[in-house]
ROTI-712745 format. One record per residue (C-alpha): x, y, z. Coordinates in steps of 0.001 Angstrom, whole numbers, plus 500000, padded with zeros to 6 digits. Layout:
N
XYZ
...
This chain:
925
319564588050867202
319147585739870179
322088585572872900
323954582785872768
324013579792875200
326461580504878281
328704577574876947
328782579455873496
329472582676874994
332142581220877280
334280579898874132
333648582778872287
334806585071875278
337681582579875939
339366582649872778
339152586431872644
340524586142875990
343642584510874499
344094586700871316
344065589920873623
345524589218876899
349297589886875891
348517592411873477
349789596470873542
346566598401875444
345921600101872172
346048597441870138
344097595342873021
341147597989873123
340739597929868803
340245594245868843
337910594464871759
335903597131869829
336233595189866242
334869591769868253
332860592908870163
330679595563868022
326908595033869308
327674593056872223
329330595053874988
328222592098877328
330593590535875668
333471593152876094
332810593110879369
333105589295880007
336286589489878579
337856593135880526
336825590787883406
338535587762882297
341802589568882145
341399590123885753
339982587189887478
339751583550887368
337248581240887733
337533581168891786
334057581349893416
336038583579896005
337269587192896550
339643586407893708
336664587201891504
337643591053892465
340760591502890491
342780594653890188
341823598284888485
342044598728884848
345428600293884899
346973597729886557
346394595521882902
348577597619881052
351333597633882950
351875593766881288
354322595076878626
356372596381880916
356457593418882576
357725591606880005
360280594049879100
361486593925883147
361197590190883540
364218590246880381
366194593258882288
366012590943885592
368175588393884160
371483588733886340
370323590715889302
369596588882892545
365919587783894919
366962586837898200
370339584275897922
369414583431894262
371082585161891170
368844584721888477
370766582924885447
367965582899882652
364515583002881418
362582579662882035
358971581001880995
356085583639881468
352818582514882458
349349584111883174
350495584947887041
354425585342887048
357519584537885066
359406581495885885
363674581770885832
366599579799886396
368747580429889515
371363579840891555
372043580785895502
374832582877895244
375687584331898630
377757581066900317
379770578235899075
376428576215899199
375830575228895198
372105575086894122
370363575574891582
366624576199891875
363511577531889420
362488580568890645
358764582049889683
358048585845890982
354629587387890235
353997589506887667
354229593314888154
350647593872887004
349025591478890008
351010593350892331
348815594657895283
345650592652893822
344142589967894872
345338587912892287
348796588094894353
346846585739897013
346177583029894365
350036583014893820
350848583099897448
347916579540897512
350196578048895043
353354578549896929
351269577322900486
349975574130898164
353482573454897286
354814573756900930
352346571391901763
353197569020899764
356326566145899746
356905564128897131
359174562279894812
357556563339891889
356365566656892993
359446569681892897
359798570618896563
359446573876898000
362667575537898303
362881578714899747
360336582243899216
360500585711899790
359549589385899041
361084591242896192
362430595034897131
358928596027894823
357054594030897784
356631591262895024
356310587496895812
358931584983895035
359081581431895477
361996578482894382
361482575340893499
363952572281892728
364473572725889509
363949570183886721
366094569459883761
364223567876880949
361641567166878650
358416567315878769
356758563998878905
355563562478876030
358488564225874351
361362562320876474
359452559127875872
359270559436872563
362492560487872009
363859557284874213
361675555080871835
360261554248875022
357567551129874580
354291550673876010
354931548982879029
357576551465880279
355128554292879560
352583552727881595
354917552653884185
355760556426883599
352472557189883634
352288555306887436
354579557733888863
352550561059887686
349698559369889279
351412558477892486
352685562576892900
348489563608891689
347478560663894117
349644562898896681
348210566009895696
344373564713896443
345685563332899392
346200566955900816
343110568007899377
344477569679896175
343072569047892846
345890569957889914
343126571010887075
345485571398884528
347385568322884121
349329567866880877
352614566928879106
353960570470879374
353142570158882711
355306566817883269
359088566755882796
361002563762882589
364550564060883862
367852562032882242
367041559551885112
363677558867883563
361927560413887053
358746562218886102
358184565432888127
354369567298888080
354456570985887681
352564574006887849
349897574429890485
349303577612889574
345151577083888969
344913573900891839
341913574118893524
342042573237897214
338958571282897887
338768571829901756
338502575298901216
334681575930901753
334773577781898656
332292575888896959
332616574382893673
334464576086890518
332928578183888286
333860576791884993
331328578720882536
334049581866882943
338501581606882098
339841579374884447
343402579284882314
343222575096882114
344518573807878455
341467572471876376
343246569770875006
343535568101878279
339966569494880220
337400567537881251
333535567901880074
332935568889883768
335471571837882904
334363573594879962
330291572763880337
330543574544884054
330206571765886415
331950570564889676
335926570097889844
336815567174891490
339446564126891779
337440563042888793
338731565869886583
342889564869887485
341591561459886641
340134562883883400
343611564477881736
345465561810883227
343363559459880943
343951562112877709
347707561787878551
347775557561878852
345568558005875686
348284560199873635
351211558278875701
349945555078874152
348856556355870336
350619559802870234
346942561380869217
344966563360871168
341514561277871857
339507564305869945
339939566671867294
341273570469868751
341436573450867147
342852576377869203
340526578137866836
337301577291867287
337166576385870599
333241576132871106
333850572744868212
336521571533870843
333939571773873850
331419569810871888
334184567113870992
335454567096874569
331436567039875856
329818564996873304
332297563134871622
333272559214872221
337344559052871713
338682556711868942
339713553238870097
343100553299870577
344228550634867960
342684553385865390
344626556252866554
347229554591866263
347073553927862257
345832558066862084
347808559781859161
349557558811856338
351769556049856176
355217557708857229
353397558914860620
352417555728861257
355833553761861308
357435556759863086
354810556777865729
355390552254866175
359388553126865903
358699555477869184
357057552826871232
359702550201870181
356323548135868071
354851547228865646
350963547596864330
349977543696865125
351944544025868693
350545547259869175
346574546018868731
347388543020870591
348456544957873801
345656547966873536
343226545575873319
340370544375875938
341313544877879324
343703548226878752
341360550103876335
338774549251879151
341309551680881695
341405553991879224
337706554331878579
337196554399881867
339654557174882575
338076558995879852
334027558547880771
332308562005880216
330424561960883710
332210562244886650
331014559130888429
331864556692885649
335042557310885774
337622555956888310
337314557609891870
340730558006892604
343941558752890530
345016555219893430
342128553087891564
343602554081887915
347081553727889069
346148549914890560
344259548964887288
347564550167885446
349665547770887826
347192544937887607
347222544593883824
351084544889883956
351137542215886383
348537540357883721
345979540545886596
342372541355886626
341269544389886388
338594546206887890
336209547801885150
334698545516882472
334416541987881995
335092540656885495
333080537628885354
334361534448886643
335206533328883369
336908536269882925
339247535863885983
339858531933884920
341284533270881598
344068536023883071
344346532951885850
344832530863882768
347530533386881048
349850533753884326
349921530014884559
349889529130880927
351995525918881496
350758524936884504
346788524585883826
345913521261882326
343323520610879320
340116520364880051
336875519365878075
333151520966878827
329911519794877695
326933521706878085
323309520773877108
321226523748875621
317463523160875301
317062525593872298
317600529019870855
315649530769873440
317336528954876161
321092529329874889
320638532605874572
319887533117878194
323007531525879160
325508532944876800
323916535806878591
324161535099882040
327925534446881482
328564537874881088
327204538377884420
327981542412885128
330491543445887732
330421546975888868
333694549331888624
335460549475891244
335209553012891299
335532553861895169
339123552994895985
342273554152897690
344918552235898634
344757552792902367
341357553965902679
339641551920900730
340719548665901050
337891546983902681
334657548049900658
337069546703897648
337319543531898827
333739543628899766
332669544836896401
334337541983894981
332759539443896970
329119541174895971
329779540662892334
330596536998892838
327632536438894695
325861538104891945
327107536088889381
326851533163891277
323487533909891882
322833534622888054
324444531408887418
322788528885889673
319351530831889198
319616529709885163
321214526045885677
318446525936888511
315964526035884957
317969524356883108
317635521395885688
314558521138885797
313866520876882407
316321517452882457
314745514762881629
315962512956884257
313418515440886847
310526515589884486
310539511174883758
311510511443880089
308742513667879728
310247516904877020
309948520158878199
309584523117875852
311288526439875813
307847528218876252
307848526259879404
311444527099881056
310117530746880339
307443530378882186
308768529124885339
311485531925885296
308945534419885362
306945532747888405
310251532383890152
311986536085889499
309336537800891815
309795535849894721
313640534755894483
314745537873894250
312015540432895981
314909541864898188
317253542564895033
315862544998892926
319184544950890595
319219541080889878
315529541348889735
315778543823886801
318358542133885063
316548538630884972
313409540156883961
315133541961881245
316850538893879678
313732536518880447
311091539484878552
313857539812875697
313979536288875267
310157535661874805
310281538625872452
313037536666870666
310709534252870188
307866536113868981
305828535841872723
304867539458872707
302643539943874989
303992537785877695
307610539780876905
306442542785877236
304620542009880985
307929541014882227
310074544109880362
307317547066881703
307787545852885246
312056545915884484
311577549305883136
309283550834885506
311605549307888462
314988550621886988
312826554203886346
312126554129889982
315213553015891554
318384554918891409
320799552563892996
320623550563890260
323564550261887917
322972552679885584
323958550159882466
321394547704883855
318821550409883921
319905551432880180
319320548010878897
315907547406880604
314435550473879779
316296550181875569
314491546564875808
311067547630876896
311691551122874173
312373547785871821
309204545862872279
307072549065872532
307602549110868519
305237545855867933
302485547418869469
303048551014867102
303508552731870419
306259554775868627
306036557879870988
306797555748874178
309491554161872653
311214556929871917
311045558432874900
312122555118876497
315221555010874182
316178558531874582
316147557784878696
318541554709877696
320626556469875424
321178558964878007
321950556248880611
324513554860878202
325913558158876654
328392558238879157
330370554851879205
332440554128876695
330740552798873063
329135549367873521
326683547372871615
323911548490874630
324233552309873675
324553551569869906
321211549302870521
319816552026871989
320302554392869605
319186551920866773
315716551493868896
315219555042869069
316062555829865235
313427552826864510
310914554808866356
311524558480864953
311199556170861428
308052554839862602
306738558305863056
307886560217859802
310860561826861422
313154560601858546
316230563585858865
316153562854862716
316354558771862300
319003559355859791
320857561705862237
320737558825864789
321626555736862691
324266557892861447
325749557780864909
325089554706865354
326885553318862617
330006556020862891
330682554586866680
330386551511865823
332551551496862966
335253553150865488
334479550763868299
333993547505866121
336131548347862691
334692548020859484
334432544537858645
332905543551862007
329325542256861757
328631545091864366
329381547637861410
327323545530858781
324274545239860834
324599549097861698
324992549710857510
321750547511857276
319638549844859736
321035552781857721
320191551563854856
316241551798855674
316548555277856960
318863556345853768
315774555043851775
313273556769853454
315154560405853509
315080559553849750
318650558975849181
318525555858847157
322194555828846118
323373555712849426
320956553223850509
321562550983847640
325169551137849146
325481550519852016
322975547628852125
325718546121849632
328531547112851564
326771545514854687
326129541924852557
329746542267851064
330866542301854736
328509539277855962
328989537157853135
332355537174853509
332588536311857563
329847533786857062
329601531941853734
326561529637855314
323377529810853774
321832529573857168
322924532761858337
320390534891860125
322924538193859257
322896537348855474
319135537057855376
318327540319856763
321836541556854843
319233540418851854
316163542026853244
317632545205853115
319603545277849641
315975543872848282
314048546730850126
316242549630848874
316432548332845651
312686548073845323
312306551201846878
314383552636843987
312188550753841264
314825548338840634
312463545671841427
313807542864838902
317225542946840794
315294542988844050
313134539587843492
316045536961843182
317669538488846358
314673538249848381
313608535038847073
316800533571848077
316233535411851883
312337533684851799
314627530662851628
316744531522854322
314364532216856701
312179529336856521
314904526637857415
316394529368859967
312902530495861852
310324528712860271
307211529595858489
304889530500860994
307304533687862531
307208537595862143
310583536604860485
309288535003857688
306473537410857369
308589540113857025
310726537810853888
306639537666852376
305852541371852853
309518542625851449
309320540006848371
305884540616847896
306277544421847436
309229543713845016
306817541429842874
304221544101842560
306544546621841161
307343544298838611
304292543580837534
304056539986838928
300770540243840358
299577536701841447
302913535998843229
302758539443844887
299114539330846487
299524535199847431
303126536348849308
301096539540851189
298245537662851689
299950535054853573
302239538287855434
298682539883856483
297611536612857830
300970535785859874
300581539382861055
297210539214862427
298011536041864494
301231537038865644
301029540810866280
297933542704865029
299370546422866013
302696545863864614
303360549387862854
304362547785859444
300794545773859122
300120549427857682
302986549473855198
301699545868854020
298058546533853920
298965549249851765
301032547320849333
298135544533849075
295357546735848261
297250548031845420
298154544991844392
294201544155843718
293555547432842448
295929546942839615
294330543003839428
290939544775838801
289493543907842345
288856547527843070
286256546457845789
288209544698847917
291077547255847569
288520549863848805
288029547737852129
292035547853852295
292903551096851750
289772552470854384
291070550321857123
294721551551856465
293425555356856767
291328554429859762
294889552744861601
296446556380860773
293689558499861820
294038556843865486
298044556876865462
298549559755863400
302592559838863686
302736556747861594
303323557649858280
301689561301857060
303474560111853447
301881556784853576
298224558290854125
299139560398851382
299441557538848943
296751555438850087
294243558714849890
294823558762846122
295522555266846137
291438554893847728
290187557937845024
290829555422842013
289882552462843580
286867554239843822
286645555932840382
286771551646839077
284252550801841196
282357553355839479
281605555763842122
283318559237840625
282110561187843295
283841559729846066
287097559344844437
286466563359843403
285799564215847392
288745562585848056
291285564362845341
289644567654846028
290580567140849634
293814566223848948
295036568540846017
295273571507847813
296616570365850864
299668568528849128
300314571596846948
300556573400850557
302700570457851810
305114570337848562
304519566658848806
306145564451845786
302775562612846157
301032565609844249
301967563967840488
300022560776841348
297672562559842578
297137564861839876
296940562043837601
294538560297839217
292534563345838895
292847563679835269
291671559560835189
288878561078837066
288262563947834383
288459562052831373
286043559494832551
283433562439833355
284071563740829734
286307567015831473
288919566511828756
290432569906829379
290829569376833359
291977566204832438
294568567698830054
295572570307832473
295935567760835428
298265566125833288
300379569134832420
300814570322835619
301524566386837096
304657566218834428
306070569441835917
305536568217839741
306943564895839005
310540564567839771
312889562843837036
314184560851840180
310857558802840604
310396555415839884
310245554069836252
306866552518837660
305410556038838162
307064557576835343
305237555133833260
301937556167834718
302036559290834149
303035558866830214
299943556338829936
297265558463830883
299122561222829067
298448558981826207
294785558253827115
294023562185827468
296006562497823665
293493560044822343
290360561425824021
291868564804822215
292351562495818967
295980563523818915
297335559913817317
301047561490817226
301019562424821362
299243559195821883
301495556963820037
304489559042821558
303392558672825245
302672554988825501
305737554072823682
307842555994826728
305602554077828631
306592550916827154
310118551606827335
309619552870831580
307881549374831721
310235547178830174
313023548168832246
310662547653835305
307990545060835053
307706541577833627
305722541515830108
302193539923831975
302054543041834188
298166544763832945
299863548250831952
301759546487829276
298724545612827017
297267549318827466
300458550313826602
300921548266823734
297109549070822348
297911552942822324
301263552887820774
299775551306817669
């Protein structure tokens, strides 16, 4: 058996860690041997986890073995203790035991000076180790720090054992979200709870100390309502030349409440306080947890804390049944609409931000998520997400509500193409202010700020700038076309912007998606392999602006079949995006790179992907967004080709349910392809008559939305067309995929699904009785996949047989025997469903060379290999030539039984004029 990963051998050595640590030596050392049987690396780990941390210092030594036991006794002295003095202090009662000491309530007792302090002495079992100098680096943190919310240093000492003591001002109180719970306390006031933990962390990183295990437990809350950090009994000082953390071993943080950075071993930092302060707003504001824990499985807990994207807040909320719910809105003084309405846009974007897995996406000071807090109190702008100018004229627009007079715009738009750029360039990016203290930091704020004006400015005037000239007022009444706007933005991107590779990336992005958009392949994808290739080079570069070039280029690369590229170009953007919180750029990305594991037969994997795609957007969007529908369409396809036609069949319905409903026009582009897919999945399940009158109606669609002469409407021809041959309707089908092939060839020869619709047109003559012209089809379809192999090993499958009758009816048997002696044996090897047809077309092939018992046999064995889930269509070829073979054996009972199952698999498939009916017909009588 292979070792496990080192993040799978740290949780499984942590939680052993935790089952063992307090337990009798005896009973310590029989779990140890029962766990640990076959891997004493393992043992090990954890005998060394009872005795160090995770310090990348001489901490790392930890005491002798002997020293461990001694932790019962501990615990029976630390009760004895109660009553005796340390110092001035009489110790009143037991507060708590930790991993390094026990914590007590005292009092000074030896002058008329009243005070009562919490006193925390080191356990007897670190004495004399050097475990004893991470408690006396608490008690020197603590000294050097002074603040309101922090518990001051009181006094310290020596014990008569030689054990360390320190006192701190003690707390009275509740833990955080406890106390504000219990005082119903609502969402504003717990933002401004929150503020004054951050200010005392703030503190703590101001003197170089990082906390590293910040939560509620951590916090009390006194009857005041002052919050009051605890615990620095695993802060890491950062100026210590220490290097970073080792996180891969124990470091005693609570997982609930670590960062990624924390349980996948990499640096500690500011960025991990920010982390759990973000868990803690998250469960202040929802009273959930972001992920799923469970204490026992912890290696599930460091995937969800490492890999998992946290609910939106509005959904945590509404988590549980209905009585959890209304107790959770009683707490924060709400209800659900209130709630949604204040969670929503600018303070989910804090959270998210709070909560980013990578270090650098999240804010870079506790100060910067503090401010952002304030500033959405104050109904301010914020700092992460969405600060365009328009964006800043609304919350301008919402502090002076009664003071801002109505106003009316007009804008001209010259086109799709065209509007689309500048809904586009009003969401003109702004980076996160990410690099801010309040005293320190001030100044490359402000200057920040003014950057991402000019930017947008410059985004702005560069599009009206297009816009302008196409006026008919510069050109003399003469109309200029999209196609031509396009143009001149491409001449002008290089040289306006030559010094700004960001803004040059972004432009060339939107302009290449555009002319993509509009079907202008070739000239899109120019423009998006220079964005890509510039964003690939250049690191400085917003990382989301580099995600969305390179997920635009992965997107193009599709309609020229170069599947691998794309996916590799998608994966880069996925990982780009993985870290921000869900948006429709990482959800894009992951569609793009689903679409091209599809494209190359890698149907589990594409599933896996869509399925992730759909599941975040369902948390980020809701379900009956158009986000979620369109994700339920892509599924759809991938559900249908991992053969799971149930599922397909429903969610394509669920997904036109949801559009029909939010948009009862019949010129909806969403409804059409809503259509496209419920006809697709349908057909694909042999329900071909229900398909036809749903993709009719989307051939409908399409034309008045994007005209006849697009890859849009030849995608309506080649999905209708496909449903028309399965049921039989012949004439329509080939004059539809005819005119698909045709659109195909003008607009994008080496689009992967010119395959898929070659394929489905050559049948369709073969079953006309044009077998020579389906030859010529179904040769250049194997020749496409001989050169791009990774398109489609099931589709060469088909058209092989598909090629071996076509050539048995153009009378050439030994060809189409070459062919299915080729094949048969390597689809047995395979277990490929395609081994029934292909088994029957071998017994066609025997019964016309007078081999009536191969032909027989072929049969037999087809009916076994052909699954009871297949098509009626296929179903009903197999019982036809059964009932040829029965009357080449002059069996008139097996013939007449055969075709009349065949009749019966055709009528519930195919319309009465489809060919196999008459044969079918002539043997039943």
């Amino acid at each position: 058996m292979s070792a496990p990963d080192p993040p799978q051998r740290w949780q499984r050595a942590a939680a052993l860690f935790d089952r063992v640590w307090d337990l009798e030596p005896s009973a310590r050392v029989a779990v140890l041997q029962a766990e640990c049987t076959g891997d004493p690396t393992l043992r090990e780990d954890v005998e060394r986890m009872l005795v160090v941390d995770a310090q990348a210092h001489a901490f790392d030594q930890g005491p002798p073995q002997d020293v461990l036991d001694d932790a019962v006794v501990d615990r029976q002295d630390d009760e004895r203790d109660v009553g005796s003095r340390l110092g001035p202090w009489r110790l009143e009662s037991l507060l708590g035991q930790g991993g390094m000491g026990t914590v007590y309530a005292a009092r000074r007792d030896h002058d008329d000076t009243w005070q009562r302090v919490a006193l925390k002495r080191l356990h007897r079992r670190w004495q004399g180790s050097l475990q004893a100098q991470r408690f006396l680096q608490e008690r020197r943190i603590l000294a050097s720090l002074s603040h309101p919310h922090i518990p001051g240093l009181v006094d310290h000492g020596l014990a008569d054992d030689g054990r360390p003591w320190f006192a701190l001002e003690l707390v009275e109180g509740q833990s955080l979200i406890r106390w504000a719970d219990e005082h119903q306390l609502d969402l504003r006031a717990r933002l401004d709870l929150l503020r004054q933990v951050c200010a005392a962390v703030q503190h703590a990183h101001e003197h170089f100390v990082v906390h590293r295990d910040l939560k509620p437990e951590n916090i009390l809350v006194d009857a005041e309502g002052h919050a009051k950090v605890l615990d620095f009994g695993v802060a890491k000082r950062t100026d210590d030349g220490a290097g970073a953390t080792r996180t891969g071993v124990f470091i005693g943080f609570t997982p609930e409440y670590a960062a990624p950075e924390q349980v996948s071993g990499g640096d500690i930092s500011a960025a991990t306080d920010v982390y759990a302060l973000g868990v803690i707003l998250y469960q202040l504001l929802s009273g959930r947890l972001p992920y799923h824990v469970d204490q026992r499985d912890l290696h599930a807990t460091a995937e969800a804390i490492t890999g998992h994207a946290a609910a939106r807040l509005d959904q945590a909320i509404t988590t549980g049944t209905v009585e959890e719910v209304d107790a959770r809105l009683r707490q924060r003084s709400t209800d659900l609409r209130a709630f949604k309405r204040f969670v929503k846009g600018d303070l989910s974007r804090i959270v998210q931000t709070a909560l980013a897995k990578e270090p650098p996406r999240r804010y870079a000071s506790v100060q910067a998520f503090s401010n952002d807090l304030e500033r959405f109190l104050k109904g301010r702008t914020v700092s992460v997400g969405g600060d365009t100018v328009a964006y800043r004229a609304r919350k301008f627009i919402g502090r002076n509500r009664w003071g801002v007079a109505m106003g009316a715009f007009a804008v001209f738009a010259l086109g799709a193409g065209v509007a689309g750029i500048l809904v586009q360039a009003g969401k003109a990016r702004v980076s996160a202010a990410r690099a801010e203290t309040e005293a320190m930091r001030a100044n490359e704020e402000r200057a920040r700020a003014e950057s991402e004006t000019r930017h947008a400015r410059v985004s702005r005037d560069f599009l009206a700038s297009l816009l302008a000239e196409a006026s008919p007022e510069n050109n003399r009444g003469a109309k200029t076309t999209v196609r031509e706007v396009l143009d001149r933005s491409k001449e002008r991107i290089s040289t306006e912007f030559a010094g700004q590779p960001e803004m040059r990336v972004e432009m060339m992005t939107l302009i290449g998606k555009t002319y993509s958009d509009l079907s202008l392949y070739q000239d899109g994808m120019a423009l998006l392999e220079e964005a890509a290739a510039t964003a690939d080079a250049s690191r400085d570069i917003a990382p989301a602006i580099r995600a969305r070039a390179l997920a635009e280029h992965a997107f193009i690369l599709l309609s020229q079949s170069r599947t691998k590229e794309a996916e590799a170009q998608a994966g880069k953007a996925v990982a780009l995006f993985d870290h921000d919180p869900p948006d429709a750029g990482l959800i894009e990305a992951l569609g793009t790179l689903g679409s091209s594991l599809y494209l190359q037969g890698k149907f589990e994997a594409a599933l896996a992907t869509q399925r992730s795609a759909s599941d975040m957007t369902a948390r980020t969007k809701g379900r009956d967004s158009d986000e979620y529908a369109e994700s339920l369409l892509e599924l759809s396809y991938f559900l249908d080709a991992a053969e799971k036609p149930e599922e397909a069949v429903q969610a394509a319905r669920n997904a036109l349910r949801i559009l029909e409903q939010r948009h009862p026009s019949e010129l909806e582009p969403a409804v059409s392809r809503a259509l496209w897919a419920l006809g697709n999945v349908l057909s694909s399940a042999g329900r071909d008559a229900e398909a036809i009158p749903l993709l009719r109606r989307a051939q409908v669609m399409v034309a008045k939305i994007y005209g006849t002469d697009t890859l849009k409407y030849m995608r309506s021809l080649q999905l209708l067309g496909r449903a028309e041959l399965g049921a039989g309707e012949l004439a329509a089908a080939r004059r539809h995929l005819e005119q698909a092939s045709r659109l195909l060839d003008e607009r994008a020869p080496d689009h992967p699904i010119s395959v898929v619709l070659q394929r489905y047109l050559g049948e369709t003559m073969l079953r006309q009785g044009d077998a020579r012209q389906a030859t010529g089809v179904f040769q250049r379809v194997l020749g496409r996949l001989q050169r791009n192999t990774a398109n489609g090993v099931n589709l060469g499958d088909s058209v092989t047989t598909l090629l071996a009758r076509a050539r048995l009816a153009e009378g050439d048997p030994a060809a189409a025997r070459q062919l299915l002696e080729a094949q048969i044996p390597e689809l047995r090897r395979s277990g490929s469903r395609q081994l029934a047809l292909a088994l029957v077309a071998r017994s066609e092939l025997a019964r016309a060379e007078g081999d009536i018992a191969l032909a027989r046999k072929s049969i037999t064995e087809a009916r076994e290999f052909l699954p009871a889930s297949s098509v009626p269509l296929a179903r009903a070829r197999l019982s036809l030539e059964e009932a040829r073979v029965s009357d080449a054996l002059g069996d008139a009972s097996g013939r007449r039984a055969a075709a009349n199952t065949a009749l019966e698999l055709l009528a519930a498939t195919t319309v009465p004029s489809a060919p196999e009916f008459a044969t079918a017909a002539a043997l039943a009588r």
